[in-house]
Residue frames relative to the residue before (quaternion, step in Angstrom):
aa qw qx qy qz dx dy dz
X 1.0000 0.0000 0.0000 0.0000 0.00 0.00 0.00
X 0.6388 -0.4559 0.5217 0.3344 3.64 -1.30 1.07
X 0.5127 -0.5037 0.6609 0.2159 3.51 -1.69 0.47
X 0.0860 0.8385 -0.4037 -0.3557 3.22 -1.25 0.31
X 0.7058 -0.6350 0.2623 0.1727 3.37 -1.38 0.95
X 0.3014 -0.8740 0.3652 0.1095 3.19 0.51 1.81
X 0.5512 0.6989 -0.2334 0.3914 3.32 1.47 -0.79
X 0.7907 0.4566 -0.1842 0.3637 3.51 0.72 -1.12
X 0.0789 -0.7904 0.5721 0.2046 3.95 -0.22 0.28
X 0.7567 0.1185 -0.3877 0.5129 3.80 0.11 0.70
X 0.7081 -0.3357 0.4970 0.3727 3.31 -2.22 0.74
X 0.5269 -0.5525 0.5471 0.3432 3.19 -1.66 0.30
X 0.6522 -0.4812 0.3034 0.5010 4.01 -1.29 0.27
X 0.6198 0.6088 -0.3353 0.3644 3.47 0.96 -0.94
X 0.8655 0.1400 -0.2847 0.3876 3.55 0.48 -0.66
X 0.3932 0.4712 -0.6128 0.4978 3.62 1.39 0.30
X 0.4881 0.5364 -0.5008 0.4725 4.25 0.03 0.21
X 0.7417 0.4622 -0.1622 0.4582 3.24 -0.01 -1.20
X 0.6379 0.4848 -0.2611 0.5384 3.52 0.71 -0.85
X 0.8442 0.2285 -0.2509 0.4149 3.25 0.27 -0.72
X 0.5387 0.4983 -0.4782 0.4826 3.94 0.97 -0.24
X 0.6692 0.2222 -0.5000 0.5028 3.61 0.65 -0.44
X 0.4725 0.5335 -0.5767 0.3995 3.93 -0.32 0.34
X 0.5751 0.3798 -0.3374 0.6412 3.72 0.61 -1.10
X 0.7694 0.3022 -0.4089 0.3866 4.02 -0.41 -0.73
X 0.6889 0.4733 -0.3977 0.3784 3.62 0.17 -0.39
X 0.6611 0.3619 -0.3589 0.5506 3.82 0.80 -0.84
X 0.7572 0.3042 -0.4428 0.3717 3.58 0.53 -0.29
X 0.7626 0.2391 -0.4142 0.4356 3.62 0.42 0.45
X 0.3515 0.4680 -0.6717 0.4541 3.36 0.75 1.57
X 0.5269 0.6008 -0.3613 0.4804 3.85 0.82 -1.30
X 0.6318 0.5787 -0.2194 0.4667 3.78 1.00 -1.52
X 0.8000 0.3044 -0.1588 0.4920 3.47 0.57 -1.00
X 0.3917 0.6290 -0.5496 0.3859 4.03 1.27 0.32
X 0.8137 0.3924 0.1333 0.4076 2.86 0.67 -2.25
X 0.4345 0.7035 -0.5262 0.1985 3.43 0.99 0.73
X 0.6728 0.5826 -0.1381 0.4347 2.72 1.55 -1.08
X 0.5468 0.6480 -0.3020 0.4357 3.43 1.35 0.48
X 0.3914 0.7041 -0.2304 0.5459 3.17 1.90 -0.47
X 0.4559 -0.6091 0.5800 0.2912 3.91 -0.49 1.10
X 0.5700 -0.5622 0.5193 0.2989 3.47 -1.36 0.83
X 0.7228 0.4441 -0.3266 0.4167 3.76 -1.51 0.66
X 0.8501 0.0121 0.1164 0.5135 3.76 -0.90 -0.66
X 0.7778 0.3508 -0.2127 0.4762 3.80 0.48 -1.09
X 0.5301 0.6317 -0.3418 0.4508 3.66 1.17 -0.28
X 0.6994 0.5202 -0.1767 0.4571 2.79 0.81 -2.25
X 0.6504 0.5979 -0.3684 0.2895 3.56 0.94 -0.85
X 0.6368 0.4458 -0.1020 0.6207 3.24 1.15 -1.63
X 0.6071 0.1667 -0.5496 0.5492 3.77 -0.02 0.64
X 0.5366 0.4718 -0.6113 0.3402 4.00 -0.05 -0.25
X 0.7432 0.3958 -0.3000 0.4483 3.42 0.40 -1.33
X 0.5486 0.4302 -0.5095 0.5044 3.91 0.44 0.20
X 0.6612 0.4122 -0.3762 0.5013 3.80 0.58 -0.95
X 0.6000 0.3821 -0.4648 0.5272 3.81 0.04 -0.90
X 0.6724 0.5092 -0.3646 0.3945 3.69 -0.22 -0.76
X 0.6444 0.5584 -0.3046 0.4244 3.47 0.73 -1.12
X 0.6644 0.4293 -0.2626 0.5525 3.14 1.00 -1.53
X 0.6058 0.4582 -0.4852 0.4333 4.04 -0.16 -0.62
X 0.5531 0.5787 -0.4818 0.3564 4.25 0.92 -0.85
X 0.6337 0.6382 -0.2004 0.3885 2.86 0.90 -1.64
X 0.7893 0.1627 -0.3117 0.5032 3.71 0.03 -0.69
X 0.4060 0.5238 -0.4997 0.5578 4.31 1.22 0.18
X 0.5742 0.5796 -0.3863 0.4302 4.02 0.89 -0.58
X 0.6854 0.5678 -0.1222 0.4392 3.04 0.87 -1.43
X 0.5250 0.5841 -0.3328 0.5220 3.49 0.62 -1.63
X 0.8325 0.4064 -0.1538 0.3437 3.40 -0.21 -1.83
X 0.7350 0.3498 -0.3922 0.4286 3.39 0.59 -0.21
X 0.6800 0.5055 -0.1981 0.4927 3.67 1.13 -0.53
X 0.7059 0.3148 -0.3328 0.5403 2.96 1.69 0.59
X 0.5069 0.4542 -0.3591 0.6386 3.40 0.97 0.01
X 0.6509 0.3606 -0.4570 0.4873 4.20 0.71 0.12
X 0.7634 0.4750 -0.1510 0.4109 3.72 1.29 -0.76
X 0.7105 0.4144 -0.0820 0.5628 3.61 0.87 -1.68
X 0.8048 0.4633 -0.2581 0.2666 3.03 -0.37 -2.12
X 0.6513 -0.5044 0.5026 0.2624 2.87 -1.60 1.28
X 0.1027 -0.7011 0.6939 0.1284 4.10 -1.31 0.28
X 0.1501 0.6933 -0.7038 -0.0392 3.65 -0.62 0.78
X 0.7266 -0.4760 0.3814 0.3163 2.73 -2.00 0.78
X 0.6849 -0.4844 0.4023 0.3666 3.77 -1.73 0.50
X 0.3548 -0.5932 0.6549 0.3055 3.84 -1.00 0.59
X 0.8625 0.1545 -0.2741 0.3963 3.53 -0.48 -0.74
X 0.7010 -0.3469 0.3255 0.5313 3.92 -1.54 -0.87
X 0.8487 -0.2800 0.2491 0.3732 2.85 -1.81 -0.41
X 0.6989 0.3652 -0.2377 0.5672 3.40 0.82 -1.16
X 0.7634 0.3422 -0.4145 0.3581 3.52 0.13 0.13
X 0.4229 0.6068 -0.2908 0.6070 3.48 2.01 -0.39
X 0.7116 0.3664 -0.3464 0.4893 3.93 0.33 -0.44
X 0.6970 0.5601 -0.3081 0.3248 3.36 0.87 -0.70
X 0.6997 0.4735 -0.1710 0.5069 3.24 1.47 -1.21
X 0.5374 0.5020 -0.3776 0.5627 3.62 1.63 -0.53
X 0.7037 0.3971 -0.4094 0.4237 4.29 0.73 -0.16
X 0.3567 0.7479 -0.3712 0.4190 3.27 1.54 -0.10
X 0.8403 0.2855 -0.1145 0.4463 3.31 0.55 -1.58
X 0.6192 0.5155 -0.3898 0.4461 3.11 1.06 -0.78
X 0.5049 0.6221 -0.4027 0.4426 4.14 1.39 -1.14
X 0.7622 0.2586 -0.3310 0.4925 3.98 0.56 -1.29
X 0.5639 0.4120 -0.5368 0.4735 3.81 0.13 -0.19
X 0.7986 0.2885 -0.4063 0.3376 3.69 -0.02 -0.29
X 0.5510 0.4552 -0.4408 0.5431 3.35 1.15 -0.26
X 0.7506 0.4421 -0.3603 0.3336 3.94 0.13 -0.18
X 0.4754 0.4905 -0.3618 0.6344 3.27 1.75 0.27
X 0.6507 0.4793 -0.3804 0.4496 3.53 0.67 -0.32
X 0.7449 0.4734 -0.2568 0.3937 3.12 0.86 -1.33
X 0.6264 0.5313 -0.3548 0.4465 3.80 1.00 -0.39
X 0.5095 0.6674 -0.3224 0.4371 3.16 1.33 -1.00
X 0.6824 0.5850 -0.1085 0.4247 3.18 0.91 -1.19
X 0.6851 0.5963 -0.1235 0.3997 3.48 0.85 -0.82
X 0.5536 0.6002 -0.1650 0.5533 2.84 1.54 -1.49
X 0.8274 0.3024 -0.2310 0.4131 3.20 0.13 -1.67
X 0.3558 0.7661 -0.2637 0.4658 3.95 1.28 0.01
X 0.6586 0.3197 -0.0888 0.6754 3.26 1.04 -1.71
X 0.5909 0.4543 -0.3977 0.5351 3.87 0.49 -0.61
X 0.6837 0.4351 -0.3971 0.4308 3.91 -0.45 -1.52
X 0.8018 0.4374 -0.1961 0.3569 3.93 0.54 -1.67
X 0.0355 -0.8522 0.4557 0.2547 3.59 1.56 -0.63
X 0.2497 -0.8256 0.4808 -0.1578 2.98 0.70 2.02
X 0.3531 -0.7574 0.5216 0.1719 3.60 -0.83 1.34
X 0.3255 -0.7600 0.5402 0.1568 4.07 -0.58 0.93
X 0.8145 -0.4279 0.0349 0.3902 3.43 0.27 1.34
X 0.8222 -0.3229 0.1352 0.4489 2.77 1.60 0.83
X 0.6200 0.6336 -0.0766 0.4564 3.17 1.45 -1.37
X 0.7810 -0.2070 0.0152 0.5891 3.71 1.53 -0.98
X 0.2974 -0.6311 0.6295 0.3420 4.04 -0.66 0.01
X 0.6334 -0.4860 0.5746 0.1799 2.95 -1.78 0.79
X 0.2058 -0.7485 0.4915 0.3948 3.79 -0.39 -0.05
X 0.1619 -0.8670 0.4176 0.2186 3.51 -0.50 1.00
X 0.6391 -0.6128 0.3534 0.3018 3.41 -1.58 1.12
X 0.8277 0.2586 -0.0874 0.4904 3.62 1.37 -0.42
X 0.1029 -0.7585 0.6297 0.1323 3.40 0.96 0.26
X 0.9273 0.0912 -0.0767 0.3548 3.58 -1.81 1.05
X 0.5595 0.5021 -0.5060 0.4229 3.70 1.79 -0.26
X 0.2061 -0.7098 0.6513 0.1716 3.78 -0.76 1.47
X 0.5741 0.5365 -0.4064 0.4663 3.53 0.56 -0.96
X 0.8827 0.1191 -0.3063 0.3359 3.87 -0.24 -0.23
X 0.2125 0.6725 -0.4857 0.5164 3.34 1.63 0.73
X 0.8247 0.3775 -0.1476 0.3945 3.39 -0.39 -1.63
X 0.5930 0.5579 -0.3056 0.4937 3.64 1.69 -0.56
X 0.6414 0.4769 -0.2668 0.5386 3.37 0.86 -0.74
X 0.5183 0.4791 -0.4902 0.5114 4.19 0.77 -1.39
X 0.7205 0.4127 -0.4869 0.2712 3.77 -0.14 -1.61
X 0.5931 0.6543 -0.3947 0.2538 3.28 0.63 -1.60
X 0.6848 0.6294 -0.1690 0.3260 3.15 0.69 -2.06
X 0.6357 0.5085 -0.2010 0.5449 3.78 1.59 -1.81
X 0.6613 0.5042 -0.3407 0.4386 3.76 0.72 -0.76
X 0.6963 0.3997 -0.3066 0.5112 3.52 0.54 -0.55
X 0.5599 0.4552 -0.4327 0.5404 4.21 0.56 -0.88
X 0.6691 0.2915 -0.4007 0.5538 4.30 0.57 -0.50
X 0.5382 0.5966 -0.4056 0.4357 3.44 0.16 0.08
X 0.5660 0.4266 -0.1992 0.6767 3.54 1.03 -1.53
X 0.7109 0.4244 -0.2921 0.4787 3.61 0.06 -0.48
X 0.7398 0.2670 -0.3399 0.5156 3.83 -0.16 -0.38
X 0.4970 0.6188 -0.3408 0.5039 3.98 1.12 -0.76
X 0.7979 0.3079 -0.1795 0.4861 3.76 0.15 -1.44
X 0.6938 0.5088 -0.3359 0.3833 3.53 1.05 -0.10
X 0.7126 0.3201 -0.2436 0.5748 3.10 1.35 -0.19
X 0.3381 0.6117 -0.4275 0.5733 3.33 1.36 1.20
X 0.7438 0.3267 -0.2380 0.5324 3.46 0.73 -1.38
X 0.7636 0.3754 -0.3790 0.3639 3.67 0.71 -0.60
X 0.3293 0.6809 -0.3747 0.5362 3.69 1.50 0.03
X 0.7200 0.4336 -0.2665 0.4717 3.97 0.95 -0.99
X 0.5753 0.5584 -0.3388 0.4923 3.21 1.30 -1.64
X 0.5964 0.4835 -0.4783 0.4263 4.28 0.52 -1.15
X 0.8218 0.2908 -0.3259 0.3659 3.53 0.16 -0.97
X 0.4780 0.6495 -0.5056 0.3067 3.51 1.15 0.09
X 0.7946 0.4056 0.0319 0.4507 3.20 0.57 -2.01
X 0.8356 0.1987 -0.1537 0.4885 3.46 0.68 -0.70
X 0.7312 0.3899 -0.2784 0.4856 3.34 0.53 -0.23
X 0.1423 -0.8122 0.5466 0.1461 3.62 1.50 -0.34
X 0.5443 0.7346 -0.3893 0.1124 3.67 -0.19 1.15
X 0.5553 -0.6587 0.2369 0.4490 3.11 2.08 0.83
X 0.4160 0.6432 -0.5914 0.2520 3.76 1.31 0.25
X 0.5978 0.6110 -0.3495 0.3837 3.71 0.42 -1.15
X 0.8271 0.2332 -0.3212 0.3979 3.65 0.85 -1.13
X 0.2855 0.5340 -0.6892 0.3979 3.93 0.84 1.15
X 0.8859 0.2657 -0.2386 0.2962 3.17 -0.23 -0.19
X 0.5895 0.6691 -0.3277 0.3120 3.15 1.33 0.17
X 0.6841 -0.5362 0.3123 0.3834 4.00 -0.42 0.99
């Protein structure tokens, strides 16, 4: 593991990027996954789940990216607050990186179980043709974790906003663009 670099007070460009494209990708394919099901059945459906799957799949290598850079590149500065507030904010990240490996995991095997057509163009091959019962087991699974990512990353950002606004201590701008 990298040293970290007591010296520096912001992330490097690479992983305040990363951080924040996968912020833009996750709310937009939660927003993606409200409103898929609003789409008219057939062609306009099929469309709007492709672009949640293609999306999914683009998270997935930004998943990657981010972990193989933050083990190699990415700057490491030292914790802002104590221990107990330094463990808490270190299960934070480690809670959404493991939930966002779950949650792709999850997708995939969704698009796989459902052998989900890709705009048309090809079908997935599915692992269960006609099994609704472990479809709908796998969708719930899949919806429970994206709220999860969602109550987790929200009390991440509002954790930043505390040290922005009330605590005034420059954590929010390490990572900021």
């Amino acid at each position: 593991m990298r040293a970290i670099d007591a010296t520096a007070t912001r992330y490097d460009g690479g992983t305040i990027w990363l951080h924040w494209i996968t912020v833009v990708l996750v709310v937009e394919q939660w927003i993606g996954a409200q409103v898929i099901d609003l789409f008219a059945r057939g062609a306009p459906r099929v469309d709007a789940r492709s672009v949640h799957i293609v999306l999914g799949a683009a998270l997935v290598l930004l998943l990657v990216a981010r972990i193989c850079w933050r083990l190699s590149g990415g700057r490491r500065l030292p914790q802002a607050d104590g221990w107990p507030l330094s463990l808490l904010a270190r299960a934070a990240q480690l809670g959404l990186y493991g939930l966002l490996v779950v949650m792709v995991g999850l997708g995939l095997s969704l698009a796989w179980v459902r052998g989900d057509s890709i705009f048309g163009l090809f079908s997935l091959p599915s692992f269960a043709p006609g099994d609704k019962a472990l479809s709908e087991s796998v969708q719930d699974a899949h919806a429970a974790v994206g709220w999860a990512i969602l109550a987790l990353g929200g009390l991440h950002g509002a954790a930043a906003l505390v040290h922005r606004y009330l605590w005034r201590d420059g954590v929010l701008a390490r990572m900021w663009p």
